[in-house]
N, C-alpha and C positions, 0 to 999 in steps of 0.2 A: 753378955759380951763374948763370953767361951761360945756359946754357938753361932754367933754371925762373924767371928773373925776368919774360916776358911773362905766362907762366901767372901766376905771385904775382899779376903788376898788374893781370891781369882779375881774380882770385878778391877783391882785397883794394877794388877798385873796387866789385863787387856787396856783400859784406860792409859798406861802407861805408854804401852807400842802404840798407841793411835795417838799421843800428843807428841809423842817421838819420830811417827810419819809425820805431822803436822810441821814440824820442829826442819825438817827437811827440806818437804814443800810445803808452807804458809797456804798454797791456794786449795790446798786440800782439808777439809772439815775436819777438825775434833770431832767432834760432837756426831758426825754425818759416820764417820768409823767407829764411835762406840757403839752404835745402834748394828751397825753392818756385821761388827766381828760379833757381839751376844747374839745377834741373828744365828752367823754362819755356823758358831758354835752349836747351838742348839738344833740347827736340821742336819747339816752334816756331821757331827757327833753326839752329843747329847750334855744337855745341862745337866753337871751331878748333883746329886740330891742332899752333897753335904753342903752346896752352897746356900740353899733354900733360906734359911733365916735372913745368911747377908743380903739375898738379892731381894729380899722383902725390905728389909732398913732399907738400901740404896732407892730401890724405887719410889719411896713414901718420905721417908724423915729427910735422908739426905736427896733426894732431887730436890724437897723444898725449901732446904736450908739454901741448897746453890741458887734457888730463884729470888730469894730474900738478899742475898751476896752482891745480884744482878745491878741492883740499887746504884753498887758506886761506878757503872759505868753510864749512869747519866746526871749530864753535865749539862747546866745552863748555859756556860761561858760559849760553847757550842751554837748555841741558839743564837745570842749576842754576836756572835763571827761572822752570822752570813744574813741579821737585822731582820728588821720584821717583815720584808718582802719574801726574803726567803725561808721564817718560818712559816709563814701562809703558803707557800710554795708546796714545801713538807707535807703539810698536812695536805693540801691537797691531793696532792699525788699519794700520799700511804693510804690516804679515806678511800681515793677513788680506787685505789688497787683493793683492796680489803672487798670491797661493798661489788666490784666489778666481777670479782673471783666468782664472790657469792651468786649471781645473779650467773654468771658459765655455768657453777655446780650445779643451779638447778636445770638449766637448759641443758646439760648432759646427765641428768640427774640420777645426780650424784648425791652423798647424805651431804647436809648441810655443815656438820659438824665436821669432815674434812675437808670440804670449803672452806671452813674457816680457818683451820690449821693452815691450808694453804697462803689464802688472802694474806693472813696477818704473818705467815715466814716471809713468803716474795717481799711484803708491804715494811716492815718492819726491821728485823734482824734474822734471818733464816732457821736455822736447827735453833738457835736460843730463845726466838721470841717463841715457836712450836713447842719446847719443852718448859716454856715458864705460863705459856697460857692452858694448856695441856689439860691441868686438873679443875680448870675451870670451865672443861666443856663437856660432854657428854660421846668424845671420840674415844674409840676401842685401841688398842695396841697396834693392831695393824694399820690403824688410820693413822696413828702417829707414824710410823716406820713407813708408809708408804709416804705423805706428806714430807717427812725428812728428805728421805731418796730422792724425791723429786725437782726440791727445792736447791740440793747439793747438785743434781746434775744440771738445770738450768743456770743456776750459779759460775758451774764451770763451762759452759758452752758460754757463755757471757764473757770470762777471758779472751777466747777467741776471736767473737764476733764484733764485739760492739769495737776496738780498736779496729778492727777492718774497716765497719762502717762508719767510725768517724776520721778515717783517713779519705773514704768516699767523699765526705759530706766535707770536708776540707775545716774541721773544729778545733778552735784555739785551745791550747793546754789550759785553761780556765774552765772552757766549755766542756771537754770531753773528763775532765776530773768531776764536774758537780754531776753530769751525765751518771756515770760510774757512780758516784754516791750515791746517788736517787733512785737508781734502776737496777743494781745488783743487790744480794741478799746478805750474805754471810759479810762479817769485816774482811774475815781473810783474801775473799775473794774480791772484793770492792778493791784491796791494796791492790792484787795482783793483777787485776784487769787495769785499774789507773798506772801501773807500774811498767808498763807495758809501754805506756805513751809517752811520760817524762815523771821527773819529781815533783816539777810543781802539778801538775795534776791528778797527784797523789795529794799533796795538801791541799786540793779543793776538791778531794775526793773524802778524803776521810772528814772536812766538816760538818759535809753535807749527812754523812753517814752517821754521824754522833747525833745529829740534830732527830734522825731518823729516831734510834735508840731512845730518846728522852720521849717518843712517844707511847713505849712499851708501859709506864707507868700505867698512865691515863686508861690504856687498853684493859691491861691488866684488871686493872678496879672495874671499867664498867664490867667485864667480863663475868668477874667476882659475883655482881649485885644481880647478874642477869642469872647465873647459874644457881643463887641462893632464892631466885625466885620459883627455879624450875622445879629444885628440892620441894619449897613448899607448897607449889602445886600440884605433884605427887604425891604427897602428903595427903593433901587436902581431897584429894580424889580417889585414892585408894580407900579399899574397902577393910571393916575391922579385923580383919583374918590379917593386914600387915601391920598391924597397929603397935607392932615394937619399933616396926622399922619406920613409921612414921616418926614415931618419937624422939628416933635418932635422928632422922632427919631435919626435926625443927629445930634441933638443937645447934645444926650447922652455923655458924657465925655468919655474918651479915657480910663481915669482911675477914677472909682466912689468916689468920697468923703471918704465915709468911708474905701476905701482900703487904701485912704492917708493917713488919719487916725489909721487905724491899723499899716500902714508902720511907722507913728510916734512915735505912742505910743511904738512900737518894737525896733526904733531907741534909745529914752529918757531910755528907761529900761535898756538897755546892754552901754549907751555911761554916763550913771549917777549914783551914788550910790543912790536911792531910799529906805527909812527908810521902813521895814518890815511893819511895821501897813500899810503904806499908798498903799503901793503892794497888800497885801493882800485885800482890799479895794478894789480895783481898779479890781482884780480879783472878787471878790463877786459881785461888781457892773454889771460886763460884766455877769457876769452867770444869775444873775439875770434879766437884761434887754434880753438874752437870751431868759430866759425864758417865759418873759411874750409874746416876737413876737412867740412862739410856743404856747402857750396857746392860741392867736388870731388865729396860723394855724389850729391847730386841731381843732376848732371851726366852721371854716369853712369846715371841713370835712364832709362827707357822708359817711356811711358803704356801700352804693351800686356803688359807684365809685370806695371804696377798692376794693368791692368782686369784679368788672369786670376788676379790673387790675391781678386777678387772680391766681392762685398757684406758676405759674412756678418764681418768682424771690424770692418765699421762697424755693423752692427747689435747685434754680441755688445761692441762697445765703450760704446757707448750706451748698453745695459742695463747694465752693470759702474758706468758714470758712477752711472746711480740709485742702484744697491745701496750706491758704494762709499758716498755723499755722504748715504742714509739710515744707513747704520754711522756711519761719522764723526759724527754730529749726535747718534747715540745714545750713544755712547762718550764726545762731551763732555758732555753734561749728565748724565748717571749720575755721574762723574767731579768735577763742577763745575769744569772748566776756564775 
């Protein structure tokens, strides 16, 4: 404990100013500034070496405790609000954004495994569903930190745009809030773009967007079973010169700890009446333990690892933004969402 509490006190001091700019402006990421400031910190001065223990815990223990935490931000009741038309809607639209990304990254090809980071931030929940499915894929630090940035800047050109173009398109505050749910990534950002329109397009913004989030589960686990498959077929193919590290690797759990964990905490939320304060808590909590295993990754970052992962997954993210946010728009109003 004595030696990971310098590192904690830097990591929870950065975390602190990036929920503090959040705190300010809402459409600005948590999550998307811890990654940025342990970045900046580390190329333009240097990570000190007395932090080293703590940013080892934040990365590992506590990023997965916050993904276990994630749990009580899905809610059935959500699903229930916009009925079984529009959970079929959801899913449609996250499946095809996901599976659509993937099938860009290889035509710009790209690794597959920040394709997927990508897919499932746009598809899903932005920098949180990126840092809960993370350890379940086989993506390096800079695919995470590049994946984040991307998702946060499309995010916030999303404020902008799509209230423009549903002023064009002349869409009911009904239309243009489930839009905005369906198509933007971050919550933050989903309020501030619907907020933009009116309040009630705010409340058929944020259901839509909760309904989103209850899909993170379901992700998660396949995710889980996919990546304990890859384990053992390394395993199984590697030759006996790694035969320890095999060993370690069979031993990987079928389903990780903290997805059991998330699966719990998701269970207790929707099967208990939970007192507002202690949810709310329990959300702040996970964001924030979030946050500090992102301030440990972008820490570990290098700009010369970014720049050789190179242009094309911000240009193939960009074009994915248009497609996904012309699907979404067409899937709501077909639908009457």
């Amino acid at each position: 404990m004595i030696k990971t509490a310098p590192g904690l006190g830097l990591i929870a001091a950065v975390v602190a100013i990036a929920f503090q700019i959040h705190n300010f402006q809402p459409a600005i990421s948590p999550l998307a500034l811890c990654v940025a400031f342990g970045f900046a910190i580390a190329n333009f001065a240097a990570w000190p070496t007395f932090a080293t223990a703590g940013t080892t815990l934040a990365s590992k223990k506590l990023m997965r405790i916050g993904v276990a935490l994630l749990g009580a931000q899905v809610s059935v009741l959500s699903l229930k609000a916009i009925g079984v038309k529009g959970v079929i809607t959801v899913i449609l639209v996250v499946t095809f954004t996901i599976f659509g990304i993937l099938a860009l990254s290889k035509l710009f090809k790209m690794s597959g495994e920040l394709g997927l980071l990508i897919g499932v931030g746009f598809g899903v929940c932005g920098a949180t569903a990126v840092a809960a499915i993370r350890p379940q894929t086989r993506a390096t630090e800079e695919e995470t930190s590049y994946a984040i940035a991307l998702i946060s800047l499309c995010g916030t050109l999303s404020i902008f745009i799509l209230p423009f173009l549903g002023h064009l398109l002349g869409l009911s505050d009904q239309t243009f809030g489930s839009w905005a749910g369906a198509a933007v990534h971050d919550v933050g950002q989903v309020i501030a773009t619907a907020s933009v329109w009116s309040d009630d397009a705010v409340k058929s913004a944020v259901v839509i967007k909760l309904a989103r989030v209850c899909l993170l589960a379901p992700i998660v686990l396949i995710l889980s079973v996919r990546h304990r498959r890859y384990l053992t077929s390394l395993a199984a193919n590697n030759d006996k010169k790694n035969e320890i590290t095999n060993q370690k690797n069979s031993k990987v759990p079928l389903i990780p700890f903290f997805v059991l964990g998330f699966i719990a905490v998701a269970t207790v939320q929707n099967l208990f009446s939970i007192p507002t304060e202690l949810h709310d808590a329990v959300v702040l909590i996970s964001k924030l333990l979030l946050g500090a295993g992102l301030v440990a990754l972008g820490s570990s970052v290098r700009w010369k690892s970014i720049r050789a992962i190179g242009p094309r997954p911000m240009i193939m993210g960009l074009i994915a933004w248009v497609i996904v946010a012309g699907v979404a728009l067409a899937a709501v109003q077909i639908t009457g969402l």
